[in-house]
C-alpha positions in Angstrom: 21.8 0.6 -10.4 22.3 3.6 -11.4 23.7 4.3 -14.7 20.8 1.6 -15.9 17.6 2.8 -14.3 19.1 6.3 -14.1 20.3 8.5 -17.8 22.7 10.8 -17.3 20.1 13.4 -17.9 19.2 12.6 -14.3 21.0 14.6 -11.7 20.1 12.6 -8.6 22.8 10.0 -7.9 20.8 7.6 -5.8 24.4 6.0 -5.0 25.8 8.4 -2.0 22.2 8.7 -0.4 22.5 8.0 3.5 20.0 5.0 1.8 21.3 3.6 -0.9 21.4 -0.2 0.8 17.5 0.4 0.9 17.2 1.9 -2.7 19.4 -0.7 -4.5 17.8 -3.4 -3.1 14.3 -1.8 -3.7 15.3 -1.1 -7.5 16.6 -4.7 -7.5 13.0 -6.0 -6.4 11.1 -3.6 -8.8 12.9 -4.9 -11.5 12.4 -8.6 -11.0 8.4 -7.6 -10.2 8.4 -6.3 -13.7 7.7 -2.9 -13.2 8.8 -0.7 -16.0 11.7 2.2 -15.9 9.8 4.8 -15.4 7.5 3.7 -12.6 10.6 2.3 -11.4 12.0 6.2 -11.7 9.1 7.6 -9.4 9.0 4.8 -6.9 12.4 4.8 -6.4 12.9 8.6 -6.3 10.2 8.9 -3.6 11.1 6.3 -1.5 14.6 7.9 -1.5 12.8 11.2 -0.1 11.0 9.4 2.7 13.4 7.2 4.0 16.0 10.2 3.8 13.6 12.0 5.9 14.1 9.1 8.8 18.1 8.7 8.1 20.3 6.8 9.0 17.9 3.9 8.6 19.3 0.8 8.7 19.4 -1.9 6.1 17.9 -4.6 9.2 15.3 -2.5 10.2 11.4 -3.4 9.9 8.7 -1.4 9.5 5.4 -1.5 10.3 1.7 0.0 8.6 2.1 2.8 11.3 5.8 3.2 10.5 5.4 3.5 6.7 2.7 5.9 7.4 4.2 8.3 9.3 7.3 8.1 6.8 5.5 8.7 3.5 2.9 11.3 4.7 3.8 14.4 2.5 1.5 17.5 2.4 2.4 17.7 -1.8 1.0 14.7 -4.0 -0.2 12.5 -1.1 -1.6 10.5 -3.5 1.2 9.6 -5.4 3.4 9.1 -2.3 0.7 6.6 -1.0 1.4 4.5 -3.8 4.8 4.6 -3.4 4.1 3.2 0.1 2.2 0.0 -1.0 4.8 -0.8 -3.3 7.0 -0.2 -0.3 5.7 -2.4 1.8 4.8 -5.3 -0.9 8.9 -5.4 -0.6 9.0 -5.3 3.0 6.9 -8.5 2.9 9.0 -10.0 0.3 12.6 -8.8 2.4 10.5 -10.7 5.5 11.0 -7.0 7.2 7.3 -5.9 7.6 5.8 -6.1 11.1 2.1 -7.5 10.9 -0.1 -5.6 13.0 -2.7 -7.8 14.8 -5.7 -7.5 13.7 -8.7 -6.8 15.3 -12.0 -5.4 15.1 -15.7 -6.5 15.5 -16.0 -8.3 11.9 -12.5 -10.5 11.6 -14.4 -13.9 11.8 -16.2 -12.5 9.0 -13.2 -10.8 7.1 -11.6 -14.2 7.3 -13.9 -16.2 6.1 -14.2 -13.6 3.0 -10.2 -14.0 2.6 -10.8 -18.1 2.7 -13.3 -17.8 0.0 -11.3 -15.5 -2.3 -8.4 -17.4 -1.9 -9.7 -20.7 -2.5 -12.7 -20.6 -4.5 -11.9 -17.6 -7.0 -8.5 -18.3 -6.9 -7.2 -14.4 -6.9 -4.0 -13.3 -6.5 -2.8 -12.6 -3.0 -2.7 -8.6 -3.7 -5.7 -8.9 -5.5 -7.2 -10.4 -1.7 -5.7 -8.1 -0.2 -7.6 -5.1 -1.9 -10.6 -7.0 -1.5 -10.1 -7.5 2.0 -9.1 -3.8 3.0 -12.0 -2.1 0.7 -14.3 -4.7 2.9 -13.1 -3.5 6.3 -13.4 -0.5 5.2 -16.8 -0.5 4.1 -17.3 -2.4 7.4 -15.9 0.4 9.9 -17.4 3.2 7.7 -21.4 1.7 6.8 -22.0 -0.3 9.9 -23.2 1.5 12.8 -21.3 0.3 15.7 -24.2 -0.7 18.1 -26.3 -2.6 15.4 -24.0 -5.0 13.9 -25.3 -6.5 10.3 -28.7 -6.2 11.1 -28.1 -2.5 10.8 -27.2 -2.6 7.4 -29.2 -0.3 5.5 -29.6 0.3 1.5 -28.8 4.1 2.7 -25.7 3.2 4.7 -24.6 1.2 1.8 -25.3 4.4 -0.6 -23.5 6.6 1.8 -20.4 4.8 1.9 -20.1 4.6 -2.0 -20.8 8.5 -2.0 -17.9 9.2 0.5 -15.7 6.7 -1.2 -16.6 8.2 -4.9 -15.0 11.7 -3.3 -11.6 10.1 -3.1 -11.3 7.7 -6.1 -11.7 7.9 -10.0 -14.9 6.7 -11.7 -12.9 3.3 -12.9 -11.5 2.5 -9.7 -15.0 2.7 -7.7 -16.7 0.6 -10.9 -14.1 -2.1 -9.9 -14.8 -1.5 -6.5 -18.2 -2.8 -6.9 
């Protein structure tokens, strides 16, 4: 793992962290998703940093949404560690070692049948559903005033939420939010 991903220029040897079950099989699965050596480099080098943080930390152990986001707050870059943390937990639901939290909330009928339609009739990718499907609860918990429902909708609570949401994204990540 590490003489590949890892020049000698390096000076982090990923092999004697208290981790490096975790981190070999994470470099493993970023390698067959296609993700090139120097993403690879940053994902792996921060996920070293949280899960040292939480060592030991077994190679059985599952994590859930809660878990991860405890372990990859940081005060510097959160950003940057954030991503990290999806990429994280897209291999915990590949290793079958991500915890589901059950959903619920006053729109999930709804949510579903916006998954069911993605899904079937445009055909996305599963990731791709999944954005779709968090930027919608999102824009459900944040727009919708809780007493009203839909019929509360307004073209102001709509404008609102792109406003808030335009303070903490880039210009081409809110046009694709659209």
């Amino acid at each position: 793992m590490c003489t590949r991903l890892f020049p000698p220029y390096y000076s982090i040897d990923y092999s004697t962290s208290p981790v490096a079950d975790w981190l070999k099989d994470f470099s493993d699965w970023l390698e067959t998703s296609g993700y090139c050596r120097t993403v690879v480099r940053v994902h792996m080098s921060i996920v070293r940093h949280a899960l040292e943080r939480q060592a030991p930390v077994p190679r059985s152990s599952c994590f859930s949404s809660a878990d991860l986001d405890r372990i990859f707050t940081f005060p510097v870059k959160p950003k940057r560690f954030r991503r990290s943390q999806r990429v994280f937990e897209r291999f915990l639901q590949s290793c079958e070692q991500w915890i589901e939290a059950p959903r619920t909330g006053q729109y999930i009928e709804l949510l579903d049948d916006y998954h069911e339609h993605l899904q079937e009739m445009r055909g996305l990718a599963t990731e791709t559903v999944a954005q779709h499907i968090r930027l919608a609860q999102k824009f459900l918990n944040e727009a919708l005033p809780a007493s009203e429902g839909l019929a509360g909708l307004s073209a102001q609570n709509i404008e609102r939420f792109i406003t808030n949401n335009a303070k903490r994204v880039c210009r081409s990540t809110l046009q694709n939010q659209a």
